[in-house]
C-alpha positions as CSV (number, residue, x, y, z in Angstrom):
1,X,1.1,-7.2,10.8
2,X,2.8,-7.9,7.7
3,X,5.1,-5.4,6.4
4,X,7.9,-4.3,3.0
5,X,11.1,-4.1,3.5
6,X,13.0,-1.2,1.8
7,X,15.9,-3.2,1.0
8,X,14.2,-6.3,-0.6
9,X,11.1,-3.8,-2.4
10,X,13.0,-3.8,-5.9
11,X,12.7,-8.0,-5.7
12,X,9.2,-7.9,-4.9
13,X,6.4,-8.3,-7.9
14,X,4.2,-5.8,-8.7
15,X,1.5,-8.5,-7.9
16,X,2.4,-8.4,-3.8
17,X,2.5,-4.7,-4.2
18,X,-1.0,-4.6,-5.1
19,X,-1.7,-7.2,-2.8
20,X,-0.4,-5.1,0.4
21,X,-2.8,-2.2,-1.7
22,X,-5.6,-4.6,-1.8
23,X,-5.3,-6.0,1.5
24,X,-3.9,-3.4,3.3
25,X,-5.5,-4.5,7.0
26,X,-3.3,-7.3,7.2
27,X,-0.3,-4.4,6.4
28,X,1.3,-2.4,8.5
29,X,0.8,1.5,7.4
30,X,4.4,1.8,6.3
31,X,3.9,-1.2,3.8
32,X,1.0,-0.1,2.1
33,X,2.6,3.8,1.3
34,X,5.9,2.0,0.4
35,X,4.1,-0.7,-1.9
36,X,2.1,2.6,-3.9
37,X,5.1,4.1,-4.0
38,X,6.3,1.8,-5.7
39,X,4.4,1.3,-8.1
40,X,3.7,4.7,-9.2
41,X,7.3,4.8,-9.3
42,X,7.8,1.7,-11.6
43,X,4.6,3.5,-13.8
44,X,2.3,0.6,-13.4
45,X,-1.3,1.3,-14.1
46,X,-3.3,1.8,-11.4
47,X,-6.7,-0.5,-11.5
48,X,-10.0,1.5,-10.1
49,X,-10.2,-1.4,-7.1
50,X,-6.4,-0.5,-6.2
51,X,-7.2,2.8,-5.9
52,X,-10.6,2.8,-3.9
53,X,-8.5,0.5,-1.5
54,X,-5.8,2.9,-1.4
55,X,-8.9,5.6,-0.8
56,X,-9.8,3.6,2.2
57,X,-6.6,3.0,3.5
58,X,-5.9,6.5,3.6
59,X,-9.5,7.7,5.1
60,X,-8.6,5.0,7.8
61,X,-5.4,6.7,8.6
62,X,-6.9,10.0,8.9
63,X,-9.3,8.6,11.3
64,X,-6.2,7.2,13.9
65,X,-4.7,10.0,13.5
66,X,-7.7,12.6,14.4
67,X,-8.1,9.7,17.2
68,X,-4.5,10.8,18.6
């Protein structure tokens, strides 16, 4: 799984941040909360597709966890 660093997240785009959003499969769990993080924190506008993967994401994690 591909993951964000903490320590190399202010270098990274705001494109790869939506990209971890918008592909957030390929990303491990950490990644994709770090990369919204983000940019809520950097105030970037938050596209309808970016948020119903962010939706998804977080229904998905809700499932693994009921799972455990």
């Amino acid at each position: 799984m591909k993951t964000i660093e903490m320590d190399s997240i202010g270098q990274t785009d705001n494109f790869a941040l939506r990209l971890a959003i918008f592909f957030w499969k390929e990303y491990n769990p950490n990644a994709v909360s770090i990369a919204y993080a983000e940019l809520v924190k950097r105030g970037c506008p938050i596209s309808k597709s970016i948020y119903e993967k962010m939706n998804e994401f977080l229904e998905n994690q809700l499932l693994v966890e009921n799972e455990n």
